[in-house]
Wavefront OBJ file of the C-alpha trace (Angstrom):
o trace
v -10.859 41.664 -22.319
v -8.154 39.502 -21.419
v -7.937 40.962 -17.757
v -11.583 39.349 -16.909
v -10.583 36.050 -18.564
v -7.047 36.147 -16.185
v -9.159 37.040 -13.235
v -11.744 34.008 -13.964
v -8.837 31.629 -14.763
v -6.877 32.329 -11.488
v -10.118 32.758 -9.133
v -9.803 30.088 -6.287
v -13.280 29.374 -6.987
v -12.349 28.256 -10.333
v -8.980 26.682 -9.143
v -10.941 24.565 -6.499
v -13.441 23.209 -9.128
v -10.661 22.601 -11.676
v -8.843 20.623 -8.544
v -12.492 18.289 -7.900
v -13.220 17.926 -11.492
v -9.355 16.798 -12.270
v -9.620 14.267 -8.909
v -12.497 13.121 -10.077
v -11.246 12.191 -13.430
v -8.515 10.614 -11.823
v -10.073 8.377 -9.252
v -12.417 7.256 -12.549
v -9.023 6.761 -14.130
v -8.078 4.456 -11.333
v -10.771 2.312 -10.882
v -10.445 1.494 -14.792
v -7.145 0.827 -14.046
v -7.844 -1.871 -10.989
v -10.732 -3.367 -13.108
v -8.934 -3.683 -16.219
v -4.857 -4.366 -14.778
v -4.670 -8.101 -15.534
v -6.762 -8.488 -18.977
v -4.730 -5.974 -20.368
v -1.616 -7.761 -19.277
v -2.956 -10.532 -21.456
v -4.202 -8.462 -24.020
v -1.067 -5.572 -24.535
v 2.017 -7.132 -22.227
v 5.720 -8.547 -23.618
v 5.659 -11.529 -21.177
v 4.520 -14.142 -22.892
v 1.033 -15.370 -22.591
v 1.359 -18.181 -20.230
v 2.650 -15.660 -17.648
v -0.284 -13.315 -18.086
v -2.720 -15.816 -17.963
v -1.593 -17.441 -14.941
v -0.959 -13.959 -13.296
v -5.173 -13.225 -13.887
v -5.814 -16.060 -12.304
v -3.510 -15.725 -9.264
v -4.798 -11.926 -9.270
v -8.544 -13.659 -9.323
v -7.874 -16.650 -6.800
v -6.004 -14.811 -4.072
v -7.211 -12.191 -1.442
v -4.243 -10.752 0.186
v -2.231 -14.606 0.339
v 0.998 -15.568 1.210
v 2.754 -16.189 -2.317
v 6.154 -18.516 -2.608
v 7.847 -17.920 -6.544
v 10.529 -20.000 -8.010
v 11.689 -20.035 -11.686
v 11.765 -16.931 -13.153
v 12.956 -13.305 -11.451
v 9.092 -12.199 -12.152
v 7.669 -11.275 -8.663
v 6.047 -8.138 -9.484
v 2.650 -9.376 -11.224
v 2.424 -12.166 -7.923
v 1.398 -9.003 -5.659
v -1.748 -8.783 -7.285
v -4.122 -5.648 -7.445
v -3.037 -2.835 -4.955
v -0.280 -5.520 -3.740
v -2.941 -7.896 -2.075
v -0.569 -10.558 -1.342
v 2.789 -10.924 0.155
v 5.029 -12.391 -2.255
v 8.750 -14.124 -1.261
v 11.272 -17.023 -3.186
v 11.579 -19.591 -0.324
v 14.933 -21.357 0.028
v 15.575 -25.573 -0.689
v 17.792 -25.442 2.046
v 18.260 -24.695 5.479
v 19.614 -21.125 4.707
v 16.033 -19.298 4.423
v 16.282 -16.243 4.161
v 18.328 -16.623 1.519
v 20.624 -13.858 0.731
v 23.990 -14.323 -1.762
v 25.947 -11.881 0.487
v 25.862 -14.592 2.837
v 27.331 -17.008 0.024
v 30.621 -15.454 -0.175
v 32.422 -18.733 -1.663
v 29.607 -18.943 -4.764
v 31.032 -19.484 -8.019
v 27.672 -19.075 -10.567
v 28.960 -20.229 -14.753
v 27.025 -18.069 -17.009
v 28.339 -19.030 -20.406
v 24.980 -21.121 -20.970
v 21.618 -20.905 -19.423
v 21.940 -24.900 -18.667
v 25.477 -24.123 -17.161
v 23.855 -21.091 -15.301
v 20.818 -23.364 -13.689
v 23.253 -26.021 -12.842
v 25.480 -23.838 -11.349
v 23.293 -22.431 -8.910
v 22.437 -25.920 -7.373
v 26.347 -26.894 -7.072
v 27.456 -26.964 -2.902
v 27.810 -23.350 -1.903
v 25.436 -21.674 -4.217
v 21.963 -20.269 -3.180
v 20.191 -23.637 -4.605
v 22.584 -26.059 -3.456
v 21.904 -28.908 -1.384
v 18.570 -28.779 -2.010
v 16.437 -30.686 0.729
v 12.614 -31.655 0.270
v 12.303 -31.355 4.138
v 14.266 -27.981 4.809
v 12.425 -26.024 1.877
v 8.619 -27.480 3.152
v 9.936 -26.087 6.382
v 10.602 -22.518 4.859
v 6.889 -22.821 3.321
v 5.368 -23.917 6.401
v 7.204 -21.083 8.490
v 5.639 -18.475 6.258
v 2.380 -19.692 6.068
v 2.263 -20.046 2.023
v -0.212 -20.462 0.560
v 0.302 -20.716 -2.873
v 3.341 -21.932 -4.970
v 3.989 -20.284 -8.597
v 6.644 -21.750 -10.549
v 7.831 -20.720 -13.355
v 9.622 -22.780 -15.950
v 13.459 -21.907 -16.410
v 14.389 -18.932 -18.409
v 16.884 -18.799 -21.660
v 16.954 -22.660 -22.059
v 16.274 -24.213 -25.211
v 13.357 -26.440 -23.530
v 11.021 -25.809 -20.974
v 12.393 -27.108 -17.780
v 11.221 -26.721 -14.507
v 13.078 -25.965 -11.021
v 13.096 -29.283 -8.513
v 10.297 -27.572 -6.529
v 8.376 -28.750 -9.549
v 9.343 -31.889 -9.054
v 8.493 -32.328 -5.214
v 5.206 -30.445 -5.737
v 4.048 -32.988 -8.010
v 5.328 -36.100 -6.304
v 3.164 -34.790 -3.074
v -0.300 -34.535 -4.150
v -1.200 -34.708 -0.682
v 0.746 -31.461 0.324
v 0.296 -29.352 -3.052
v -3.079 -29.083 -5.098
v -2.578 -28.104 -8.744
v -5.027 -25.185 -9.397
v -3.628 -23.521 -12.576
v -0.693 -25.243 -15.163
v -0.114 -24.549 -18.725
v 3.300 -25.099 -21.003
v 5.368 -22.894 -18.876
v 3.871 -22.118 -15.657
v 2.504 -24.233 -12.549
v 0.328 -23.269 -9.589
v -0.159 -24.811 -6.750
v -2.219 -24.298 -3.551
v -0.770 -25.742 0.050
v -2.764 -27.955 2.356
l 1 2 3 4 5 6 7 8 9 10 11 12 13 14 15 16 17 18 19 20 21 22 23 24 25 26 27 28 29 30 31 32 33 34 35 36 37 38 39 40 41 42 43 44 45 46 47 48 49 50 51 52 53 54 55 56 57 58 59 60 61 62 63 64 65 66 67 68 69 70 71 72 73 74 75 76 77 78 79 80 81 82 83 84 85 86 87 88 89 90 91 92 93 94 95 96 97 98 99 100 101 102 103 104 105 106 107 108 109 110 111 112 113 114 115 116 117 118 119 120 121 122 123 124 125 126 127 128 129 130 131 132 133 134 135 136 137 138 139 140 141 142 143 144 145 146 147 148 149 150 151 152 153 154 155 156 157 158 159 160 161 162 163 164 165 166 167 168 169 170 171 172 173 174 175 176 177 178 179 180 181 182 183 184 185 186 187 188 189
């Protein structure tokens, strides 16, 4: 009795079927997945909602796009939907690349989140002497085409990085497409 049921189980016929009916669960699986990826970051993720939303729209607004971030050490939702688009910080200085091995002088305070920001902007550090002209240079050398920014994490108001700043002081350069409390997007002319 339990010999024919071991025989049908372990038949390749029935192994190959089993294999075609499980990929085809899977691949239905997966498409759910790519249709649904971003509402349900609004609907079920931790970030807060600002991020979310303004990751949906990226993930709606971009088709495999050069991506600069600043702010926040959030990359990972920028890619978009089977990582469409190329995402990268861009340096405010000439050193772009930017890479703190090649700091070795830094000194970073981290006994407050305002002491931590400012710190990484002193001479030395990975954000300091920031220049308007050197970081439009970075963006222009990688061909961005967007610019997320992300307010400044652990302080006790929302504060933007300078990029902010320069993006809104050049209307001419940077086109808001998508802002809300804590998060700013921008698309490059």
């Amino acid at each position: 009795k339990y010999e024919k049921l071991w025989n049908i189980l372990f038949s390749k016929r029935f192994i190959f079927f089993l294999a075609i009916f499980t990929l085809i669960i899977m691949k239905i699986l997966f498409l759910d997945y790519q249709k649904n990826e971003y509402a349900r970051y609004i609907k079920n993720s931790r970030y807060w909602p600002d991020a979310t939303k303004a990751w949906a729209w990226l993930n709606d607004n971009t088709k495999g796009n050069n991506i600069a971030y600043v702010g926040r050490p959030v990359p990972f939702p920028l890619y978009g939907t089977n990582f469409k688009n190329n995402v990268y910080y861009v340096s405010i200085n000439s050193q772009d690349p930017i890479q703190l091995h090649y700091l070795k002088h830094s000194r970073y305070r981290w006994d407050s989140a305002e002491n931590m920001h400012n710190s990484f902007e002193d001479k030395g550090n990975y954000r300091g002497n920031a220049d308007y002209s050197a970081w439009t240079k970075n963006l222009d050398r990688r061909k961005t085409d967007f610019l997320f920014i992300y307010s400044l994490h652990h302080t006790r108001e929302i504060i933007f990085p300078v990029e902010e700043k320069w993006a809104e002081e050049n209307p001419d350069r940077f086109k808001p497409v998508f802002n809300n409390e804590t998060v700013r997007i921008y698309r490059l002319n």
